[in-house]
RORO-580833 format. One line per field, with one value per residue (C-alpha): x, y, z; residue in one letter. Coordinates in pm, 1 decimal. Layout:
x	c(X	...)
y	c(Y	...)
z	c(Z	...)
residu	c(A	...)
***
This chain:
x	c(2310.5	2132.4	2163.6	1942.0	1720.0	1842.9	2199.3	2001.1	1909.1	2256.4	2306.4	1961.9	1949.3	1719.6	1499.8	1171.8	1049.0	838.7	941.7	994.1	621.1	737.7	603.0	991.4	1306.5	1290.3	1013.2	1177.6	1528.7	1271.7	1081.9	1440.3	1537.0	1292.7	1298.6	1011.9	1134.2	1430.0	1709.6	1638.4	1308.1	1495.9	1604.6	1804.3	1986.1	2442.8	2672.7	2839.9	2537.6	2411.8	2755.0	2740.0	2387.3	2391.7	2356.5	2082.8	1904.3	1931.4	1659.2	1675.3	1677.6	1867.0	1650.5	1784.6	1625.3	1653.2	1572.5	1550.8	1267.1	890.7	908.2	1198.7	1160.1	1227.1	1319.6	1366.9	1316.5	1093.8	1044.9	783.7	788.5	390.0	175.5	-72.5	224.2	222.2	253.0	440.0	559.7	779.9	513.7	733.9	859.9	766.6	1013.7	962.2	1272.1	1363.1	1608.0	1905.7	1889.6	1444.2	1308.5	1366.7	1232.9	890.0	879.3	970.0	660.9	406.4	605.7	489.5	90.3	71.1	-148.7	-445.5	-732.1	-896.5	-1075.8	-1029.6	-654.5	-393.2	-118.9	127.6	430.7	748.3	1050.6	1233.0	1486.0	1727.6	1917.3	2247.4	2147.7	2365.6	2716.6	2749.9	2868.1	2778.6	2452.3	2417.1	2457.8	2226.8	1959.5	2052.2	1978.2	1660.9	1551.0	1628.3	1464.1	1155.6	1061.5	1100.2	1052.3	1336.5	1515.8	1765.3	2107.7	2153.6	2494.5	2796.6	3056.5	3196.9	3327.7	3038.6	2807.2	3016.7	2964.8	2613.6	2592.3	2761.7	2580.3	2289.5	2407.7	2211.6	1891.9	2044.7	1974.7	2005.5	2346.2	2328.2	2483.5	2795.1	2932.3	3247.6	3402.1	3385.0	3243.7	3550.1	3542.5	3147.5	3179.6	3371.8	3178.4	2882.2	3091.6	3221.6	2860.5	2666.0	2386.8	2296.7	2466.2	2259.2	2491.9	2407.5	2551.2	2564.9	2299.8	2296.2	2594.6	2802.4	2536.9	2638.9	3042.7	2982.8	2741.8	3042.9	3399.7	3159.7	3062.7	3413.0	3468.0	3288.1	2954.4	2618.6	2370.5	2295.4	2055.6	2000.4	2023.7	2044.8	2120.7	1862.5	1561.6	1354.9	1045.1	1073.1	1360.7	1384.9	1069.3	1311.2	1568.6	1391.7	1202.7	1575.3	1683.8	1378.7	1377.1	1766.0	1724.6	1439.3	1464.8	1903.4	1989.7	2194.1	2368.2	2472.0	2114.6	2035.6	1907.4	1610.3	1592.3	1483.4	1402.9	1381.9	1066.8	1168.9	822.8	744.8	376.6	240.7	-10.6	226.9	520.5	243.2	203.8	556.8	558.8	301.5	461.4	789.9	578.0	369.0	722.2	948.9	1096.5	1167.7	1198.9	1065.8	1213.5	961.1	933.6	499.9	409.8	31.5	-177.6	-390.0	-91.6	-9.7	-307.6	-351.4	-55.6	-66.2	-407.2	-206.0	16.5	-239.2	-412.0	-57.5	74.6	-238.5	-247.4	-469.1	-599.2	-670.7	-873.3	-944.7	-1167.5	-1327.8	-1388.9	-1762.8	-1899.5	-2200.2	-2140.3	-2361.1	-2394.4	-2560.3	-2760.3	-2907.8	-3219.6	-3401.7	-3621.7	-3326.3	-3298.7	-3030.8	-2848.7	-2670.7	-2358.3	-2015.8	-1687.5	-1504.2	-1371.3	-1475.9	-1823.7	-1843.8	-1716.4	-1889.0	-2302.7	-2143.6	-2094.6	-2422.5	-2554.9	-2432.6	-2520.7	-2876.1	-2919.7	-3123.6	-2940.7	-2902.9	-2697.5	-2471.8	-2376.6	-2103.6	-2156.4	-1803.2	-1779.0	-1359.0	-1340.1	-1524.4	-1789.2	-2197.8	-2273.8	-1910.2	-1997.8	-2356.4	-2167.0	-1952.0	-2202.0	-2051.4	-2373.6	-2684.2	-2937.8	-2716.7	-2462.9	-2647.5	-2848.7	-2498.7	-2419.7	-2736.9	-2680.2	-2302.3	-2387.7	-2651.1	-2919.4	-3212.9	-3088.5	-3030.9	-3345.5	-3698.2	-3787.0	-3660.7	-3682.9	-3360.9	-3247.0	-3061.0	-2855.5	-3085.1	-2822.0	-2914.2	-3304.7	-3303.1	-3190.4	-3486.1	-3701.2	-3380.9	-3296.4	-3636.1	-3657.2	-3338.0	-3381.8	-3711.5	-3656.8	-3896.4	-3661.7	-3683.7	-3499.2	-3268.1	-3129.0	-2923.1	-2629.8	-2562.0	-2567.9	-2960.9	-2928.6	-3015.8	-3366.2	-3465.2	-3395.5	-3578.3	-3883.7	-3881.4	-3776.2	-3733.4	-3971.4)
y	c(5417.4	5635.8	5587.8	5368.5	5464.1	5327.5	5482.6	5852.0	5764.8	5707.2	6051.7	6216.8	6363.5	6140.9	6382.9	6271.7	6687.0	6602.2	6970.7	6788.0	6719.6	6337.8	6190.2	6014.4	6071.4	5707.2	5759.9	6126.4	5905.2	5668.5	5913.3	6059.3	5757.3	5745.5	6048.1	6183.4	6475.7	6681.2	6699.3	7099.7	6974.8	6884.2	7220.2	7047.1	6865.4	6856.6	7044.2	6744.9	6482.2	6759.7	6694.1	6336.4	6301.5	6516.2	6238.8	6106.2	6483.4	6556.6	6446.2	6139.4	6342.6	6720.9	6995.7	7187.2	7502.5	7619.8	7991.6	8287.1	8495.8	8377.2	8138.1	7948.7	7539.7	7377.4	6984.4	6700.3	6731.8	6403.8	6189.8	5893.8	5639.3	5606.8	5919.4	5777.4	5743.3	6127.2	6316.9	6423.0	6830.6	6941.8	6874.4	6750.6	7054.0	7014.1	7148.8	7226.6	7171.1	7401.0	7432.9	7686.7	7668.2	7745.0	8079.6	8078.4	8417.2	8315.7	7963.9	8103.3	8375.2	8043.0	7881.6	8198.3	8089.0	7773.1	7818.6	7664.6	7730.8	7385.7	7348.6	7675.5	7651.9	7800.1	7605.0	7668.0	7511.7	7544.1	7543.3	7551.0	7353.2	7469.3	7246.3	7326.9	7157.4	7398.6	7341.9	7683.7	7850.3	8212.7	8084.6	7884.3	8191.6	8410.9	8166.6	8146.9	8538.7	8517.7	8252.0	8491.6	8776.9	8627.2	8450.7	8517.0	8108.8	7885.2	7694.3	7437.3	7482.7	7121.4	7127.0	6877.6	7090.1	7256.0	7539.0	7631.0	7604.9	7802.4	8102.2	8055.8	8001.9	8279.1	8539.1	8453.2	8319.1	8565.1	8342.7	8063.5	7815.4	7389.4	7289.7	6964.8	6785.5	6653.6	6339.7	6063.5	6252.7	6613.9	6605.2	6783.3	7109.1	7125.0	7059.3	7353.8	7580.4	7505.0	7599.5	7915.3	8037.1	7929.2	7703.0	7371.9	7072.8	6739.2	6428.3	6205.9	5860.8	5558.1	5329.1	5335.2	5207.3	5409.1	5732.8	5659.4	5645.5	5985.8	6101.8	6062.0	6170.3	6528.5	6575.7	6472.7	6784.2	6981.0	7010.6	6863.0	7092.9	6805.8	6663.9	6292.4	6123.7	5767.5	5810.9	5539.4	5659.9	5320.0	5409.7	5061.9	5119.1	5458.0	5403.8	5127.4	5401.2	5639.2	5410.0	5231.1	5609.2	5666.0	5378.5	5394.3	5732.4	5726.6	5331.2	5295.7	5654.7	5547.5	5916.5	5891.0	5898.1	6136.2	6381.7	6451.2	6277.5	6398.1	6193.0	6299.4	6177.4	6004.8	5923.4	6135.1	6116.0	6346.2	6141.7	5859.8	6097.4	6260.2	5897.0	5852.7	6140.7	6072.0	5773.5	5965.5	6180.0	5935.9	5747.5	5982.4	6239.8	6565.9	6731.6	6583.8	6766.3	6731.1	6816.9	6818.2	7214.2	7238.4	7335.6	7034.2	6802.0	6938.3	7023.8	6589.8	6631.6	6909.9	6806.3	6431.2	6644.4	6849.0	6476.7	6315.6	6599.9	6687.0	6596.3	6262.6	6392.5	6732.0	6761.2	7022.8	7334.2	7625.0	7884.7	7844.2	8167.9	8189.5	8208.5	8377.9	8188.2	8431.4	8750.8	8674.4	8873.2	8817.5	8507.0	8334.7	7952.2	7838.0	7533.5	7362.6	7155.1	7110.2	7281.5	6996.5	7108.6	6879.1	6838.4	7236.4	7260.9	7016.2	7138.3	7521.9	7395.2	7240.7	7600.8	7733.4	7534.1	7569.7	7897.1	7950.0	8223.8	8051.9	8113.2	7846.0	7776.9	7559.7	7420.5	7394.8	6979.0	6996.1	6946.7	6602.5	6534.3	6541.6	6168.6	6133.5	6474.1	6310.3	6009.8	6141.5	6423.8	6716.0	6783.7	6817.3	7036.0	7275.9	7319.1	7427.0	7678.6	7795.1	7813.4	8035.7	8277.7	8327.7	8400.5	8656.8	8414.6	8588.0	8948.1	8777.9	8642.2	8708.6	8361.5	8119.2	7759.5	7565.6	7335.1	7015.8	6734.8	6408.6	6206.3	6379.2	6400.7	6205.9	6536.6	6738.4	6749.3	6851.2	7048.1	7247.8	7239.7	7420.2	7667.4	7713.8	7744.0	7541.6	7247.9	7096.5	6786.8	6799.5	6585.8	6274.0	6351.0	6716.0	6617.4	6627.1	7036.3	7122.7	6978.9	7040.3	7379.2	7458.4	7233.4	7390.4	7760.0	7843.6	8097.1)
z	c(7634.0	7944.2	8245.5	8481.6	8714.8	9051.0	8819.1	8872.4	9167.2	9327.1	9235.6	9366.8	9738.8	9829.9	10042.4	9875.0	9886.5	9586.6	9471.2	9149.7	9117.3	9184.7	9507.4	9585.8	9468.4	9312.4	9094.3	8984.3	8898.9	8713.4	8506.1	8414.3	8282.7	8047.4	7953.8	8117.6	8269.9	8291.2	8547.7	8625.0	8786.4	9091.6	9283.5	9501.3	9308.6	9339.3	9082.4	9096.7	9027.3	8747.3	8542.8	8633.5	8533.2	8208.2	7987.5	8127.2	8163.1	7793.8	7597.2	7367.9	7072.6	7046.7	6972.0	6583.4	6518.7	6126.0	6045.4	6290.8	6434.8	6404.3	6101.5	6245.4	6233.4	6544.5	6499.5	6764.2	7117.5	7094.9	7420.8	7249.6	7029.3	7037.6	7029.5	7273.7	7509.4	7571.6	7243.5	6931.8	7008.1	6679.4	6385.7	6047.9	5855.0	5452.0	5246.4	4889.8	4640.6	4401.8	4178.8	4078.8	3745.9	3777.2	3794.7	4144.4	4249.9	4048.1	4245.9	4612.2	4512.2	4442.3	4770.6	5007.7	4875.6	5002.1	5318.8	5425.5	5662.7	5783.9	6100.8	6231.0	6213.7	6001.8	5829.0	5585.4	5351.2	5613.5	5444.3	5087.6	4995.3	4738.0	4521.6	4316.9	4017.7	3824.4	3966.3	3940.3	4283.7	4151.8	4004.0	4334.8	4570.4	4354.6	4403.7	4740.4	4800.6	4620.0	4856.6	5157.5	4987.9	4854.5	5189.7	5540.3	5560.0	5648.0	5395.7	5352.6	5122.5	4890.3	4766.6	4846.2	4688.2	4981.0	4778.6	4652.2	4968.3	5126.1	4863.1	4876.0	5281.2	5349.4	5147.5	5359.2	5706.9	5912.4	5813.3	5932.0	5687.5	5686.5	5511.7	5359.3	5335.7	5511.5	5389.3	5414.8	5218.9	5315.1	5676.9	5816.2	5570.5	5641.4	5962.2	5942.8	5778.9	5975.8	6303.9	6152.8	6009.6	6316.4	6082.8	6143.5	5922.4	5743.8	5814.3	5517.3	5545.9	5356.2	5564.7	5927.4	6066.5	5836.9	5943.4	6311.0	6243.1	6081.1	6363.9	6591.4	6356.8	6362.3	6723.9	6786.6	6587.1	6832.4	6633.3	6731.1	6567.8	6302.2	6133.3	6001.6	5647.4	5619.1	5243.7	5136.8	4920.4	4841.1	5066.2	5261.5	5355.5	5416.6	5655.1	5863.0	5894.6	6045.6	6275.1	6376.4	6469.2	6665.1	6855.4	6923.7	7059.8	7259.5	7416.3	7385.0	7433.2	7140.6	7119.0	6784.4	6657.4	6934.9	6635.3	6435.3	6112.1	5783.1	5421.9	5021.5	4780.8	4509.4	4317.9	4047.7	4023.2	4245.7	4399.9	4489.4	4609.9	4860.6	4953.6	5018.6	5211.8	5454.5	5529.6	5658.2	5805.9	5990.1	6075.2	6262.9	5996.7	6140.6	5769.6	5416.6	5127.1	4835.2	4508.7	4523.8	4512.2	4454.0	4706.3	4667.4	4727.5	5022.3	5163.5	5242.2	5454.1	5638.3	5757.8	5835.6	6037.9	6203.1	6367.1	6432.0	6606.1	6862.9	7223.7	7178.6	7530.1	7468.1	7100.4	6928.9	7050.5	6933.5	7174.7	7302.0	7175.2	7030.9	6596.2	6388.5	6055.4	5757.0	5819.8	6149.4	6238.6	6581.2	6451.7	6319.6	6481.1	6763.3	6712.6	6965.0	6928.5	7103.3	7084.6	6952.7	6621.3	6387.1	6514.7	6527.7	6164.4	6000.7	6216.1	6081.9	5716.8	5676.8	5858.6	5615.7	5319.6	5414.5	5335.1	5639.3	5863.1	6191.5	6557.8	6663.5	7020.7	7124.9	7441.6	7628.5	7673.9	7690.5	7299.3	7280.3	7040.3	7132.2	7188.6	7405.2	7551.2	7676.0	7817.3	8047.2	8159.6	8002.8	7760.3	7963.5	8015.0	8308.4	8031.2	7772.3	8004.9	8131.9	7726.3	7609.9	7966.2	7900.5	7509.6	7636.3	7361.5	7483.9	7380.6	7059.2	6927.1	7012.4	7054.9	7344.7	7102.7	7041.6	6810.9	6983.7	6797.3	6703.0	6893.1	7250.7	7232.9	7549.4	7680.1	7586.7	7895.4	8147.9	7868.0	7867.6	8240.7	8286.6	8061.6	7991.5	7598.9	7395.2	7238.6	6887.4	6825.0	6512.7	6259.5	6372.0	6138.1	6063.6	5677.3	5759.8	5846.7	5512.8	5483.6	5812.5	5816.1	5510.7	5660.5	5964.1	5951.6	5526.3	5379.5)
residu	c(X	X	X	X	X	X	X	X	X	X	X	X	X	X	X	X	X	X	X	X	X	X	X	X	X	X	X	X	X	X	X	X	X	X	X	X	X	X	X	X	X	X	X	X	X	X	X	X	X	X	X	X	X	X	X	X	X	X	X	X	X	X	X	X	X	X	X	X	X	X	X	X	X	X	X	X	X	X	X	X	X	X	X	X	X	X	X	X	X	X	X	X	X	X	X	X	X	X	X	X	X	X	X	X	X	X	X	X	X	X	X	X	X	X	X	X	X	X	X	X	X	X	X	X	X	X	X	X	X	X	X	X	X	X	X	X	X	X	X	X	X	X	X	X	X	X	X	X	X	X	X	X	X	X	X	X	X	X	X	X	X	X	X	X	X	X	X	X	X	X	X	X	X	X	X	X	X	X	X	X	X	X	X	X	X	X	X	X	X	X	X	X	X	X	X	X	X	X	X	X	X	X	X	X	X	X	X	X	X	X	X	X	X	X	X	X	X	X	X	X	X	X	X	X	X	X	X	X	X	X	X	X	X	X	X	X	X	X	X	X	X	X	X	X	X	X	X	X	X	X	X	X	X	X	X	X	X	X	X	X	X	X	X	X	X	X	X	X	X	X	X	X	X	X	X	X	X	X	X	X	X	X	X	X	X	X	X	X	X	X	X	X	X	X	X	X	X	X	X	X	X	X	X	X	X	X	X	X	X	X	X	X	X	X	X	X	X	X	X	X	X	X	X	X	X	X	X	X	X	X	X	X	X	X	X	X	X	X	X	X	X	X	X	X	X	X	X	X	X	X	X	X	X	X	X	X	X	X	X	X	X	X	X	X	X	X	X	X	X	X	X	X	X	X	X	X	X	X	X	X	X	X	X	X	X	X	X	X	X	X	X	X	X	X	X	X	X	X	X	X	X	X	X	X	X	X	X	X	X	X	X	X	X	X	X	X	X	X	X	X	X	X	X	X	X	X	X	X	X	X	X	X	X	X	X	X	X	X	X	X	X	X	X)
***
């Protein structure tokens, strides 16, 4: 377990500078506790109270990197238990599983496809996960190198036959793949082998309590680039595991389970294993090796991800730039919504579904959607005018009328007095779009 805070603060200078952005010492040795901040904060901190206080500096759970260069996963490094606490920073890597004894180059090819666009953002399919299903070492490390030169995505190594990961890890050790997995009973010869290659090593034990014995034999070892297995598969409990780990980390400093955890699918349907593995992802798993592979089975949780892993106070933007939907020409309409994301999306989708060629402008409101943005005085009639001058909108179109959400009409008059456009109050819901554009500016 971490230390206290009046424990840190025994150690601190006690100068109150409040060069660590903390207005007292106290309240520093507090937030350090809790893993709120980090001990290099302080620049006035001992040598002496540094090595006393390194436990209590690192964070709850170790940062593991898997790969190299751009496409490398980073795991761990997690502060919260709660995402409205603060936030969730590593999103959960997905890892597809193939097999050695599959047409692996074929499946890594159909592996590199999965990307998605949604909402302005671009996600992909992280990892693969390659199983020796064969038993075959040779066949093991072939698969192995067509892994590493099919993709320049990281990928995990599935083998407990030490002998034969280690033919397969070390063809391709400069990629720096996951080893998994090390177990009772050959921790200390891939232990080993993780040490002498440099990779980072799954520690898959038999429950928790047996997990943390085996946690500790390896560090002991001199190894702590690991990540976490409990060994059970049965959802339920699999779900308790990685909660237990989370919670022993982050609230116990429990060191032992000071690691990011990952979990398998089991189900076979597709539907239910994407289930499953929204639950691990929603629970805590650093890593989910699955077997789903279809861009429509993924797609649900990578867009699961994309929410959970957000700043809750910062949501999503689009840049507030005026977007030209269609073949614009100068008598084409101007709609105007906010730069929140989804509301921006969803008014450009109907846009566009219209048929009617139309400029949007997204007002800048912070991200927040147009009846929130109204509340807290973020949408009125100054911001939109600041909106149409910093678009340039009257070089645009030769017509100054504008098209304003259904929800704000109570804004029309400031609206029309600030800007001196002529406003026309739009659908309520942006499913209305359609109609109303063909009503009001169709041919």
């Amino acid at each position: 377990m971490g230390l206290t805070g009046l424990e840190i603060f025994k150690q601190l200078p006690k100068t109150n500078t409040g060069d660590c952005g903390f207005p007292t010492c106290l309240a520093f040795a507090m937030a350090l506790a809790a893993g709120k901040t980090s001990l290099d904060k302080c620049p006035h901190v001992s040598e002496e109270a540094k090595e006393a206080l390194g436990a209590a500096a690192a964070p709850p759970i170790k940062l593991v990197k898997v790969g190299t260069g751009d496409h490398a996963v980073e795991m761990g490094d997690e502060t919260e238990l709660f995402r409205h606490d603060k936030r969730f920073y590593h999103p959960t890597a997905l890892a597809v599983l193939i097999e050695d004894t599959e047409d692996v180059a074929a499946r890594v090819a159909a592996f590199d496809e999965l990307e998605f666009d949604r909402v302005g953002l671009h996600f992909v399919a992280d990892m693969v996960a390659l199983q020796c299903t064969s038993g075959d070492g040779a066949k093991f490390k072939a698969a192995a190198e067509a892994v590493a030169a099919g993709t320049q995505k990281p990928f995990v190594l599935i083998c407990e036959d030490v002998a034969a990961m280690e033919t397969a890890a070390t063809a391709v050790a400069d990629k720096k793949p996951l080893l998994y997995a090390a177990t009772n009973d050959n921790y200390e010869a891939m232990t080993e082998l993780a040490k002498k290659l440099e990779c980072p090593l799954a520690v898959k034990g038999n429950g928790l309590a047996d997990l943390a014995d085996l946690v500790e034999k390896i560090t002991k070892l001199g190894y702590k680039e690991l990540v976490l297995d409990s060994g059970n598969r049965e959802t339920s409990q699999v779900l308790a595991d990685l909660t237990q780990i989370r919670r022993s980390a982050v609230r116990k400093r429990f060191r032992p389970f000071g690691y990011p955890a990952m979990a398998f699918t089991t189900k076979d349907d597709a539907m239910e294993e994407v289930v499953q593995a929204g639950v691990y992802l929603s629970k805590y798993a650093g890593m989910i090796v699955l077997k789903a592979s279809k861009k429509e089975e993924i797609l649900s949780l990578v867009s699961w991800r994309q929410n959970l892993f957000t700043d809750p106070q910062k949501p999503i933007q689009v840049e507030a730039k005026a977007v030209a939907v269609g073949d614009v020409t100068p008598d084409s309409p101007v709609y105007i919504t906010t730069n929140f994301s989804l509301t921006y999306y969803i008014v450009e989708g109907e846009v566009e579904g219209s048929k009617v060629p139309a400029w949007i402008v997204p007002v800048n409101t912070d991200g927040i959607s147009v009846l929130t943005a109204w509340a807290a005085g973020k949408l009125t009639g100054d911001s939109i005018n600041k909106a149409l001058k910093e678009n340039d909108m009257e070089s645009k179109v030769n017509h100054k009328t504008l098209v304003l959400p259904g929800y704000v009409a109570v804004l029309s008059g400031s609206t029309e007095e600030e800007t001196g456009w002529k406003v026309i109050v739009g659908p309520r819901e942006a499913a209305g779009i359609g109609k109303f554009a063909k009503d009001n500016f169709g041919k």
